[in-house]
C-alpha positions in Angstrom: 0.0 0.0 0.0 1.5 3.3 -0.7 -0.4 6.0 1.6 0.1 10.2 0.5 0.1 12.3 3.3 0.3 15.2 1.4 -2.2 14.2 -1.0 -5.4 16.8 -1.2 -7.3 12.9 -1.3 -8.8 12.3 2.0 -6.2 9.2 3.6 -9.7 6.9 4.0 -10.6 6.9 0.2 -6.6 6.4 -0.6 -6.7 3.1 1.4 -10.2 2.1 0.0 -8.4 2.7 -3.3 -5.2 1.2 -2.9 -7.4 -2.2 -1.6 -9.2 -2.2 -5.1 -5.9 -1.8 -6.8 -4.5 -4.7 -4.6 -8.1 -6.6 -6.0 -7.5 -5.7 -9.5 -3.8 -6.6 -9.9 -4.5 -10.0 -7.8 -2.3 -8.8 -4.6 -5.8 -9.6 -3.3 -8.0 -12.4 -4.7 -11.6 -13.5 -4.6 -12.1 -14.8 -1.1 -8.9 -14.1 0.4 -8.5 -12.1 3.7 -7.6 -8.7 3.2 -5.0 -7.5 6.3 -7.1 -5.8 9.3 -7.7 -2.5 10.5 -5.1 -2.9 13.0 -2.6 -4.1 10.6 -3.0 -1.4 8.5 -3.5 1.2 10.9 -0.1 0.4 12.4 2.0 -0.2 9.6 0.7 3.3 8.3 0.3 5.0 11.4 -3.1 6.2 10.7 -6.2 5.8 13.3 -8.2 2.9 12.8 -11.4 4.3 12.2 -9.7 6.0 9.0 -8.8 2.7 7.6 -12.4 1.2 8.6 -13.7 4.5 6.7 -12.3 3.0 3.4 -12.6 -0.4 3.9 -16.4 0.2 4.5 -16.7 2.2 1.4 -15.6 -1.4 -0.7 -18.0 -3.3 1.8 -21.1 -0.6 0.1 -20.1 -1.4 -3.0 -20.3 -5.4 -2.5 -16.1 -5.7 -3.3 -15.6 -6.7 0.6 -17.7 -8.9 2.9 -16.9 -8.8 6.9 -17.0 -12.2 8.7 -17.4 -11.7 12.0 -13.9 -12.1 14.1 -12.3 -13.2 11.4 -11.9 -10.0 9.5 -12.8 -8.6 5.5 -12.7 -10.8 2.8 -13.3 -9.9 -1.0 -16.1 -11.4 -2.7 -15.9 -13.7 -5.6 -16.5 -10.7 -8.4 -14.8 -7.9 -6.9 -12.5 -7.6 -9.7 -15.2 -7.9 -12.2 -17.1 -5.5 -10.7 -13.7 -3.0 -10.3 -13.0 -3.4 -13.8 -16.5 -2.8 -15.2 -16.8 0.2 -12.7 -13.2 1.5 -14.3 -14.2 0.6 -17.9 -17.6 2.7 -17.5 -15.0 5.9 -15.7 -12.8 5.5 -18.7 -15.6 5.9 -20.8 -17.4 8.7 -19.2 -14.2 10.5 -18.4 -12.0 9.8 -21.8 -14.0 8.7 -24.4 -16.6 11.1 -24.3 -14.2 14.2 -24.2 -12.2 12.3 -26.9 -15.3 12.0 -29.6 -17.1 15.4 -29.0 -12.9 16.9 -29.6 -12.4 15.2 -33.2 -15.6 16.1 -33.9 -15.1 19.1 -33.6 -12.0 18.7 -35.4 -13.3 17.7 -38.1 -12.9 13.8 -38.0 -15.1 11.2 -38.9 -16.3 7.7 -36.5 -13.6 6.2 -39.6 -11.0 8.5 -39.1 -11.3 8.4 -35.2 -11.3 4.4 -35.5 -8.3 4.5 -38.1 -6.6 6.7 -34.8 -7.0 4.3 -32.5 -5.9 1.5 -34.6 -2.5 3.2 -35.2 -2.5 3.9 -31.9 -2.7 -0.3 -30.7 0.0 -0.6 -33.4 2.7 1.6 -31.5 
Protein backbone atom coordinates (compact mmCIF):
# COMPACT_ATOMS: atom_id res chain seq x y z
CA UNK A 1 0.00 0.00 0.00
CA UNK A 2 1.49 3.34 -0.75
CA UNK A 3 -0.38 6.03 1.56
CA UNK A 4 0.09 10.15 0.53
CA UNK A 5 0.06 12.31 3.31
CA UNK A 6 0.35 15.17 1.42
CA UNK A 7 -2.19 14.17 -1.00
CA UNK A 8 -5.35 16.76 -1.19
CA UNK A 9 -7.26 12.93 -1.28
CA UNK A 10 -8.80 12.31 1.95
CA UNK A 11 -6.18 9.18 3.55
CA UNK A 12 -9.66 6.89 4.01
CA UNK A 13 -10.62 6.86 0.17
CA UNK A 14 -6.62 6.38 -0.64
CA UNK A 15 -6.66 3.11 1.41
CA UNK A 16 -10.20 2.10 -0.03
CA UNK A 17 -8.38 2.68 -3.31
CA UNK A 18 -5.16 1.24 -2.86
CA UNK A 19 -7.43 -2.23 -1.58
CA UNK A 20 -9.21 -2.24 -5.13
CA UNK A 21 -5.94 -1.79 -6.83
CA UNK A 22 -4.49 -4.72 -4.64
CA UNK A 23 -8.14 -6.62 -6.04
CA UNK A 24 -7.49 -5.74 -9.46
CA UNK A 25 -3.81 -6.59 -9.93
CA UNK A 26 -4.48 -10.01 -7.80
CA UNK A 27 -2.26 -8.75 -4.62
CA UNK A 28 -5.77 -9.57 -3.34
CA UNK A 29 -7.99 -12.40 -4.73
CA UNK A 30 -11.62 -13.48 -4.59
CA UNK A 31 -12.05 -14.83 -1.11
CA UNK A 32 -8.86 -14.11 0.41
CA UNK A 33 -8.54 -12.08 3.66
CA UNK A 34 -7.60 -8.71 3.22
CA UNK A 35 -5.00 -7.51 6.31
CA UNK A 36 -7.11 -5.76 9.25
CA UNK A 37 -7.66 -2.46 10.52
CA UNK A 38 -5.08 -2.85 12.98
CA UNK A 39 -2.63 -4.08 10.65
CA UNK A 40 -3.01 -1.38 8.53
CA UNK A 41 -3.51 1.16 10.90
CA UNK A 42 -0.06 0.42 12.40
CA UNK A 43 1.95 -0.24 9.59
CA UNK A 44 0.75 3.30 8.28
CA UNK A 45 0.29 5.04 11.40
CA UNK A 46 -3.06 6.21 10.71
CA UNK A 47 -6.22 5.83 13.30
CA UNK A 48 -8.17 2.91 12.77
CA UNK A 49 -11.44 4.29 12.24
CA UNK A 50 -9.70 5.98 9.01
CA UNK A 51 -8.82 2.68 7.60
CA UNK A 52 -12.44 1.16 8.63
CA UNK A 53 -13.70 4.47 6.69
CA UNK A 54 -12.30 3.02 3.41
CA UNK A 55 -12.64 -0.41 3.87
CA UNK A 56 -16.44 0.23 4.47
CA UNK A 57 -16.70 2.19 1.41
CA UNK A 58 -15.64 -1.44 -0.65
CA UNK A 59 -18.04 -3.34 1.84
CA UNK A 60 -21.10 -0.62 0.12
CA UNK A 61 -20.06 -1.43 -3.00
CA UNK A 62 -20.29 -5.40 -2.51
CA UNK A 63 -16.14 -5.75 -3.32
CA UNK A 64 -15.55 -6.68 0.60
CA UNK A 65 -17.74 -8.88 2.87
CA UNK A 66 -16.91 -8.79 6.90
CA UNK A 67 -17.02 -12.18 8.75
CA UNK A 68 -17.43 -11.66 12.04
CA UNK A 69 -13.86 -12.12 14.12
CA UNK A 70 -12.34 -13.25 11.44
CA UNK A 71 -11.94 -9.99 9.49
CA UNK A 72 -12.79 -8.65 5.53
CA UNK A 73 -12.65 -10.83 2.83
CA UNK A 74 -13.25 -9.90 -1.01
CA UNK A 75 -16.09 -11.41 -2.66
CA UNK A 76 -15.93 -13.68 -5.58
CA UNK A 77 -16.55 -10.71 -8.44
CA UNK A 78 -14.85 -7.94 -6.89
CA UNK A 79 -12.47 -7.59 -9.74
CA UNK A 80 -15.15 -7.95 -12.24
CA UNK A 81 -17.14 -5.48 -10.66
CA UNK A 82 -13.73 -2.97 -10.31
CA UNK A 83 -12.98 -3.43 -13.85
CA UNK A 84 -16.55 -2.77 -15.16
CA UNK A 85 -16.83 0.17 -12.68
CA UNK A 86 -13.25 1.46 -14.28
CA UNK A 87 -14.22 0.63 -17.93
CA UNK A 88 -17.64 2.67 -17.46
CA UNK A 89 -14.96 5.92 -15.70
CA UNK A 90 -12.84 5.52 -18.71
CA UNK A 91 -15.57 5.93 -20.82
CA UNK A 92 -17.45 8.72 -19.19
CA UNK A 93 -14.19 10.49 -18.45
CA UNK A 94 -12.05 9.82 -21.81
CA UNK A 95 -14.05 8.65 -24.41
CA UNK A 96 -16.59 11.15 -24.25
CA UNK A 97 -14.18 14.23 -24.18
CA UNK A 98 -12.19 12.29 -26.91
CA UNK A 99 -15.32 12.00 -29.58
CA UNK A 100 -17.11 15.42 -29.00
CA UNK A 101 -12.94 16.93 -29.57
CA UNK A 102 -12.36 15.20 -33.18
CA UNK A 103 -15.62 16.14 -33.90
CA UNK A 104 -15.07 19.05 -33.61
CA UNK A 105 -11.99 18.68 -35.40
CA UNK A 106 -13.33 17.65 -38.05
CA UNK A 107 -12.93 13.81 -37.96
CA UNK A 108 -15.05 11.17 -38.89
CA UNK A 109 -16.27 7.73 -36.47
CA UNK A 110 -13.59 6.19 -39.56
CA UNK A 111 -10.97 8.53 -39.09
CA UNK A 112 -11.29 8.36 -35.22
CA UNK A 113 -11.30 4.42 -35.50
CA UNK A 114 -8.27 4.45 -38.12
CA UNK A 115 -6.64 6.71 -34.83
CA UNK A 116 -6.96 4.29 -32.52
CA UNK A 117 -5.93 1.51 -34.58
CA UNK A 118 -2.53 3.20 -35.23
CA UNK A 119 -2.53 3.90 -31.85
CA UNK A 120 -2.71 -0.28 -30.74
CA UNK A 121 -0.04 -0.58 -33.42
CA UNK A 122 2.69 1.55 -31.52
Amino acid sequence: MDLNFNSTQPIYLQVANEIEEGILNGSFNAGTRIPSTTEISTTFHINPATVLKGMNLLVVKNLLVKHRGRGMFVTQNAKEKIKKERQNNFYQSKIIKIIREARELGFTEDDLIKLIKRGYQH
